[in-house]
C-alpha positions as CSV (number, residue, x, y, z in Angstrom):
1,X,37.3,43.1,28.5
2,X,35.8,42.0,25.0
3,X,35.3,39.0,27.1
4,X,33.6,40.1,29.6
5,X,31.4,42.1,27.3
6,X,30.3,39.4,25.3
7,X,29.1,37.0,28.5
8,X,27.4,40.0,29.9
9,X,25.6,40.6,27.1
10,X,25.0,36.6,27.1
11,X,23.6,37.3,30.4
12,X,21.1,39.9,29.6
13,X,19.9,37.8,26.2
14,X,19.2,35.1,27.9
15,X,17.3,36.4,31.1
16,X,15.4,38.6,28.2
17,X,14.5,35.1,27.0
18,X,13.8,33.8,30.0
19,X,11.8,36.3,30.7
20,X,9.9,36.7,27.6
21,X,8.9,32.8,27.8
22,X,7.5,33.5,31.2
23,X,5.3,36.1,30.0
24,X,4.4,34.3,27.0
25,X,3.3,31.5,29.4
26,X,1.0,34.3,31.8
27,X,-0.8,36.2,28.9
28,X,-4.3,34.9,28.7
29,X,-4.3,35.9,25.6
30,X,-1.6,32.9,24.9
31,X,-3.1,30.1,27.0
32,X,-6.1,28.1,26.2
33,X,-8.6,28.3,29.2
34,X,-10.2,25.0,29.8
35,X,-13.6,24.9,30.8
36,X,-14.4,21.5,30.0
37,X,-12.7,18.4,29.3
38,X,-14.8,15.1,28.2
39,X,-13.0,12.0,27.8
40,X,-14.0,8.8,25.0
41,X,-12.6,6.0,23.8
42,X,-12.5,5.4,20.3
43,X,-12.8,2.0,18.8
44,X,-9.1,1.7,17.9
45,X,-8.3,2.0,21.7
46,X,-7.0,5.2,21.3
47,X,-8.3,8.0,23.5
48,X,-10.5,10.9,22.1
49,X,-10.5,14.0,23.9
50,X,-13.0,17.1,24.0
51,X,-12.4,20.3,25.8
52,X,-14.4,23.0,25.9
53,X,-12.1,26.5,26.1
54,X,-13.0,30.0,26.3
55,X,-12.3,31.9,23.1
56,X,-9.8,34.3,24.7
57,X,-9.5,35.6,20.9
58,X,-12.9,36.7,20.4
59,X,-13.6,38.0,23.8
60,X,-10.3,41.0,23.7
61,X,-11.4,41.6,20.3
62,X,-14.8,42.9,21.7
63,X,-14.8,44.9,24.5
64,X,-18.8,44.4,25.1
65,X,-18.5,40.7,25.7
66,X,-20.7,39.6,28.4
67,X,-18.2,39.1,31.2
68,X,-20.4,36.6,32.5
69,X,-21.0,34.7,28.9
70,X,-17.5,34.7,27.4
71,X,-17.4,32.9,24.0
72,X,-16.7,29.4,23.6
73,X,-14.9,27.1,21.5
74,X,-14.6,23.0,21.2
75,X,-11.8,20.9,19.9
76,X,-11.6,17.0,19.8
77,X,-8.2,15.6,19.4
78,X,-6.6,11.9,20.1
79,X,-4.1,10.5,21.5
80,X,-2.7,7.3,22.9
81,X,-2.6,9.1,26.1
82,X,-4.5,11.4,27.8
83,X,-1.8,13.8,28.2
84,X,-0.9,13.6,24.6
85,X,-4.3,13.9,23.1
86,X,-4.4,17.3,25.2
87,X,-1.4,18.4,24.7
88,X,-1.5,18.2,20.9
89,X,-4.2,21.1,20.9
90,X,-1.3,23.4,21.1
91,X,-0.6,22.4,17.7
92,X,-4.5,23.7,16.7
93,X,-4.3,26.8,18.5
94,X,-0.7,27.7,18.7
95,X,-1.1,27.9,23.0
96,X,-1.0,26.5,26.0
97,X,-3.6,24.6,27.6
98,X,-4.5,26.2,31.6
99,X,-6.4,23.2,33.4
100,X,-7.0,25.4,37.1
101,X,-10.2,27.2,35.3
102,X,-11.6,23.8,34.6
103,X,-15.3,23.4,35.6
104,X,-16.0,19.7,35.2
105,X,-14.5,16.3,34.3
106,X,-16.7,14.2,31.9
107,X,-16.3,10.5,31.6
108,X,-18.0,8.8,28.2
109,X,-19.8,5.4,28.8
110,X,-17.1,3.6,26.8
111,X,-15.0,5.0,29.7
112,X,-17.2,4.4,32.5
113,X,-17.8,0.7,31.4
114,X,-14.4,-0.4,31.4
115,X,-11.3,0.5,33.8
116,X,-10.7,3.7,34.7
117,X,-7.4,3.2,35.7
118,X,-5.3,5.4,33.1
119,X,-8.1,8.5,33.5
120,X,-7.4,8.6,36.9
121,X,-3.7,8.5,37.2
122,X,-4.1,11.4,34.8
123,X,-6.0,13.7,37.2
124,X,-3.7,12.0,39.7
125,X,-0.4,13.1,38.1
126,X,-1.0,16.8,36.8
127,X,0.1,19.1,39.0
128,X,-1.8,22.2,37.2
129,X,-5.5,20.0,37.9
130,X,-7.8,21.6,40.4
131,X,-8.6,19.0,43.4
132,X,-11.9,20.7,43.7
133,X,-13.3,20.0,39.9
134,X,-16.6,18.7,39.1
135,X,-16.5,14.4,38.0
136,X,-19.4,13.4,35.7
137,X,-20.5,10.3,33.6
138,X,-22.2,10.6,30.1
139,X,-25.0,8.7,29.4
140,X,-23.6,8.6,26.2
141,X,-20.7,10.4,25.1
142,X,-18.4,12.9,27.1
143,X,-18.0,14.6,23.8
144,X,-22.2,14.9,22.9
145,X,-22.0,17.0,26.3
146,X,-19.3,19.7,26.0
147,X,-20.1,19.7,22.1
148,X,-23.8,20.4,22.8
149,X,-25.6,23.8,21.3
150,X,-28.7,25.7,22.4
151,X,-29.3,27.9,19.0
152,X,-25.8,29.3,17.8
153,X,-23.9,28.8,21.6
154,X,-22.1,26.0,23.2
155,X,-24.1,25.0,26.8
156,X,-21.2,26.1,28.7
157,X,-19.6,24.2,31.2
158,X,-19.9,26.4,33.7
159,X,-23.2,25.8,34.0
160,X,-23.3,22.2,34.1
161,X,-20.7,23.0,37.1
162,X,-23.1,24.8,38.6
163,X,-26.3,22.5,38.2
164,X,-24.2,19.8,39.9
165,X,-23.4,22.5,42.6
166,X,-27.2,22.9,43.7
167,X,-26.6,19.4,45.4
168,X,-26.6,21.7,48.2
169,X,-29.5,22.7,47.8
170,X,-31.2,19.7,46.1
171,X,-30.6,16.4,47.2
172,X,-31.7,14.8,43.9
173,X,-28.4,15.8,43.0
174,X,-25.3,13.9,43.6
175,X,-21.4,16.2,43.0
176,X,-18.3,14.2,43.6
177,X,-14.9,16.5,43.2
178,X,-11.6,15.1,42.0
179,X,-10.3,15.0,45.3
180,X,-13.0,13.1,47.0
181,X,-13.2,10.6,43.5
182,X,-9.1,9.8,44.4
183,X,-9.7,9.4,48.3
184,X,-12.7,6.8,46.8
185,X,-10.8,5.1,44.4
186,X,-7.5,4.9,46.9
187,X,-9.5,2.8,49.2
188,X,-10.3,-1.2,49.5
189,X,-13.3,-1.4,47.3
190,X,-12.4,1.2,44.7
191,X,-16.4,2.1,44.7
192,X,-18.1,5.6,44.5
193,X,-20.8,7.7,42.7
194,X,-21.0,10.3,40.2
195,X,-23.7,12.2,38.7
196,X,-24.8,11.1,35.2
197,X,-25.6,13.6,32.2
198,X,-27.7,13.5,29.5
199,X,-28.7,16.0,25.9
200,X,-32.0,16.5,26.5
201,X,-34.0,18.2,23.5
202,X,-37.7,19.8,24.3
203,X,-39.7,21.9,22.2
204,X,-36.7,22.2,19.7
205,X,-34.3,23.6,22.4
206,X,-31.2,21.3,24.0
207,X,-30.1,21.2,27.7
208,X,-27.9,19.3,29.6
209,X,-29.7,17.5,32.2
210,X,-28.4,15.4,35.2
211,X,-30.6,12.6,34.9
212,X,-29.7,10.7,38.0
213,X,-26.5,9.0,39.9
214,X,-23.9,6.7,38.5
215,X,-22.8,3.8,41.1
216,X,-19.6,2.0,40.7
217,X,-17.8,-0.8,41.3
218,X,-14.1,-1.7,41.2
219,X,-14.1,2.1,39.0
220,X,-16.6,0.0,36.5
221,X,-20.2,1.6,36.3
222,X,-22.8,-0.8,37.3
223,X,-26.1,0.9,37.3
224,X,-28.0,4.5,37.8
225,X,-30.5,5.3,40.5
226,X,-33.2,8.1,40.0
227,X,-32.9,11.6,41.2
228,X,-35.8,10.7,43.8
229,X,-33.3,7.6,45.0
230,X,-30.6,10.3,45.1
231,X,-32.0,12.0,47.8
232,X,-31.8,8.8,50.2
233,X,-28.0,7.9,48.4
234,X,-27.0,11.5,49.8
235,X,-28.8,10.9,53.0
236,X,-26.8,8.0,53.9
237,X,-23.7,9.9,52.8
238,X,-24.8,12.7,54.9
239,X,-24.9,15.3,51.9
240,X,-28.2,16.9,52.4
241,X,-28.9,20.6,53.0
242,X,-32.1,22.4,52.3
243,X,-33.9,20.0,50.1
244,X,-37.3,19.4,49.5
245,X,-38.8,16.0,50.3
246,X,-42.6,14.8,49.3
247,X,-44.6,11.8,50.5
248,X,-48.1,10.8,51.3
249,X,-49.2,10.7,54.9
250,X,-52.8,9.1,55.0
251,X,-55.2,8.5,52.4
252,X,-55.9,11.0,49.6
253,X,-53.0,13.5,51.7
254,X,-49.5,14.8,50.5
255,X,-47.3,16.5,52.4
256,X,-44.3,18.6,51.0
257,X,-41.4,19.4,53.5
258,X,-38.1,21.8,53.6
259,X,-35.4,20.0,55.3
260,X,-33.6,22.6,57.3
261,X,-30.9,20.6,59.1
262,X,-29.7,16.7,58.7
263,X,-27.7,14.6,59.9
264,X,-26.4,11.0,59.3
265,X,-24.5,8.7,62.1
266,X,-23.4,5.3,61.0
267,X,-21.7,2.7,63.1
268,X,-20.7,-0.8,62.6
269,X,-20.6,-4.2,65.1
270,X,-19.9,-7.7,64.8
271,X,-23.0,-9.9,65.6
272,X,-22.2,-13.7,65.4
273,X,-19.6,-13.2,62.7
274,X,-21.5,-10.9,60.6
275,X,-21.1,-6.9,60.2
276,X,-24.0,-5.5,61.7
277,X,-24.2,-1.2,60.6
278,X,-26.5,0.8,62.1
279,X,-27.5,4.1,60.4
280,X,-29.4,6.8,62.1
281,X,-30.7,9.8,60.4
282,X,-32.1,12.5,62.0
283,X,-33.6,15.8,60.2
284,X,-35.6,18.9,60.7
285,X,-37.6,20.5,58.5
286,X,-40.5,22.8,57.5
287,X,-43.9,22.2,56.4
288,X,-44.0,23.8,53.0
289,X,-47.3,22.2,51.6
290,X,-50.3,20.2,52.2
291,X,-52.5,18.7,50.1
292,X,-55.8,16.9,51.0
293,X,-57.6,18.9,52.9
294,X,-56.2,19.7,56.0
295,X,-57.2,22.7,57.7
296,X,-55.1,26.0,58.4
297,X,-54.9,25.0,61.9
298,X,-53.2,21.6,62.8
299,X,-53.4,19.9,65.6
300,X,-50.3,18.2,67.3
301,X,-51.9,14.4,66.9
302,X,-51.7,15.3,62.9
303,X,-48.0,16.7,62.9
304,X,-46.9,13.6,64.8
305,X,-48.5,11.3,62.1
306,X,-46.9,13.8,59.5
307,X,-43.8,12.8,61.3
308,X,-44.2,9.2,61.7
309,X,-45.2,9.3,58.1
310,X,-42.2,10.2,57.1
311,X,-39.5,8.5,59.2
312,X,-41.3,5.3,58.0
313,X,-41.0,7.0,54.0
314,X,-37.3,7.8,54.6
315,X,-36.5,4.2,56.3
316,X,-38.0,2.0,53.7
317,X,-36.6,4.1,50.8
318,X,-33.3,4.1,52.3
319,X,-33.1,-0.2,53.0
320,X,-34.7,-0.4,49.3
321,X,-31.6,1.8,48.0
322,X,-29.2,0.0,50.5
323,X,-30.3,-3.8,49.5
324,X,-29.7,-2.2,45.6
325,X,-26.2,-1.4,46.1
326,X,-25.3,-4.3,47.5
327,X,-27.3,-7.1,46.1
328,X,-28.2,-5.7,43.0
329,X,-25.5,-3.3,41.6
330,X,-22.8,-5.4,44.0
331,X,-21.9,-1.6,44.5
332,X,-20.2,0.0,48.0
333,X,-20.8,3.4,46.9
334,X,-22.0,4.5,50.2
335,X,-18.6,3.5,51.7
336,X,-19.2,0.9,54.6
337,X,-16.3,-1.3,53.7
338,X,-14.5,1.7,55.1
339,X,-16.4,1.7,58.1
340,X,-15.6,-1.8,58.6
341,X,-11.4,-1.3,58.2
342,X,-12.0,1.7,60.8
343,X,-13.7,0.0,63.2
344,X,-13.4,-4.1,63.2
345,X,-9.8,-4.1,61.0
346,X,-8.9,-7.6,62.1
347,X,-12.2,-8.9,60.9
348,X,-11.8,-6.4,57.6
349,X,-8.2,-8.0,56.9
350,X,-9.6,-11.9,57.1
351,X,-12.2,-10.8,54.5
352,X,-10.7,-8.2,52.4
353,X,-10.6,-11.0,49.2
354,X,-14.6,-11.5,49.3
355,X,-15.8,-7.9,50.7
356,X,-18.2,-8.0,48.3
357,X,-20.0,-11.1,49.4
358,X,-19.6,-9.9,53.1
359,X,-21.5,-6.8,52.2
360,X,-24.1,-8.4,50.7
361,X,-24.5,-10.7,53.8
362,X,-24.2,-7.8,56.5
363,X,-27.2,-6.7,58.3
364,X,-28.3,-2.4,58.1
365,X,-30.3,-1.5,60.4
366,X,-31.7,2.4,59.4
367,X,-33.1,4.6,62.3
368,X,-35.1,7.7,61.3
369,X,-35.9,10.9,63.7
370,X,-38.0,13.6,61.9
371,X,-38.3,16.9,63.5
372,X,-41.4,19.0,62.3
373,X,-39.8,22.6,63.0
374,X,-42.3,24.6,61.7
375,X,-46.0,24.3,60.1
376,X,-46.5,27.5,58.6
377,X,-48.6,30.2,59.3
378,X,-52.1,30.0,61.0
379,X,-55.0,32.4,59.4
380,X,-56.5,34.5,62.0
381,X,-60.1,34.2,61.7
């Protein structure tokens, strides 16, 4: 019976124990809630690491915290790894990093410029990583960004998060998530784009801008294109929702429209031995303003040049951007080397070893059809 006691009791200690770890592990108060995590290379190789966490700490000790503004804390550490670097926080705080509540990856330019092989397995690999999370470039430093203080607080990653989340609403801005970066980086070309982050200081206060989109090749950065070339990049990715587009229609007159609805078809065809894609784009939108003169009341010959104004805007910009990509950056951010092992594989497979230079060589031919929806109201005279 002593026996028999003794292993119970065994028993009970060590689900206790078990127990006890497990609730160690689901207390906020005990994990470290990542909100940010910025990656660098330091010039000894080894890999420098700065997340931005919620103070858990000083948010229980006051119960009038801002919900909405919880406190926020910083810590760099290194590592030969990625996973070690992070992991050795515990050893500063005493708790256990908790990646799903992570708002946004940040890759440092000495990251970006080289392979980004090792950062991407690591993403890969953790099971506790959100697929959905915000990727980013620094112009400079990953850690100048999450380390980065308006006055007495942290600019909170959150809020980067949700500047690169009005993409949807402004197609000056580019957002690639973790999930679509690894679909990217898993095909032939191993090219994509991610929006790119600056510290911008004005009138003695500090923000963190996104200053335009970083376009890659092979995982290496190759060059940024403006917010305004953004717009025709998300185009031809056919990202944009309810964005604002400006251009000038005849002499001394701007126009200013809301796009309502867009769409972007691309196919590909072999002509002579040579890819061939054609893009059509084809949008609606609202007049928001006019400037030059035009009267309240427009007549339908002056909304069909408005029109025609813009389908010939949107078509040259977009050519401009594509010939970039390709001859300039030698970047396939848009994807079309996928298009091609979709729809002509045989000819994709025979060319695989110098995509690049058949890219450069293909042919795009961009279609534009602009809907003017509406034009605004009419003053009754």
């Amino acid at each position: 019976m002593r026996k028999v006691g003794i292993v119970i009791l065994a028993l009970i200690v060590s689900i206790f124990s078990f127990n006890g770890n497990e609730i160690f592990k689901k207390d906020i108060r005990n994990r470290l809630v990542i909100q940010g995590i910025g990656i660098d290379v330091e010039d000894d190789g080894k890999y420098s690491v700065t997340i931005q966490a919620i103070d858990t700490d000083a948010q229980s000790a006051s119960s009038s915290d801002d919900a909405s503004k919880p406190p926020l804390k910083t810590f760099n550490v290194k590592g030969d790894t990625i996973y070690t670097a992070i992991k050795s926080v515990t050893e500063l705080e005493g708790k256990l990093p908790l990646y799903s509540q992570n708002r946004i990856i940040i890759l440092g330019k000495s990251i970006t410029e080289e392979n980004m092989d090792d950062v991407i397995d690591f993403f890969v690999r953790d099971v506790e990583n959100s697929s959905s999370v915000c990727i980013a470039a620094a112009e400079k430093t990953a850690s100048e960004i999450l380390k980065a203080k308006n006055g007495e607080e942290y600019i909170s990653a959150r809020n980067i998060e949700i500047a690169i989340n009005s993409s949807e609403y402004d197609g000056r801005i580019f957002r690639m998530q973790l999930y679509d970066l690894i679909n990217r980086y898993n095909s032939s070309t191993k090219d994509f784009a991610i929006p790119l982050l600056s510290v911008v200081e004005k009138d003695k206060e500090k923000s963190v801008e996104i200053t335009g989109t970083a376009l890659f090749n092979n995982t290496k950065y190759r060059e940024k294109v403006s917010k305004e070339e953004t717009v025709f990049l998300n185009m031809l990715y056919d990202r944009i929702n309810n964005s604002a587009l400006s251009y000038d229609y005849e002499d001394g007159k701007k126009v200013s429209l809301n796009i309502i609805e867009a769409k972007t078809k691309r196919k590909v065809k072999l002509e002579n031995g040579k890819p061939t894609f054609e893009i059509l784009i084809k949008l609606k939108a609202d007049i928001t303003e006019i400037n030059g003169g035009v009267s309240a009341k427009m007549e339908l010959q002056e909304i069909d040049k408005i029109s025609r104004a813009g389908e010939n805007y949107i078509k040259n910009d977009s050519e401009k951007l594509i010939y970039k990509m390709y001859n300039g950056y030698n970047s396939d951010a848009v994807g079309f080397g996928r298009l091609l092992y979709i729809h002509e594989t045989e000819f994709f497979k025979e060319n695989e070893k110098n995509l690049d230079s058949v890219l450069q060589n293909s042919k795009f031919e961009v279609e534009v059809s602009l809907e003017i929806r509406r034009i605004g109201h009419e003053f009754v005279v």
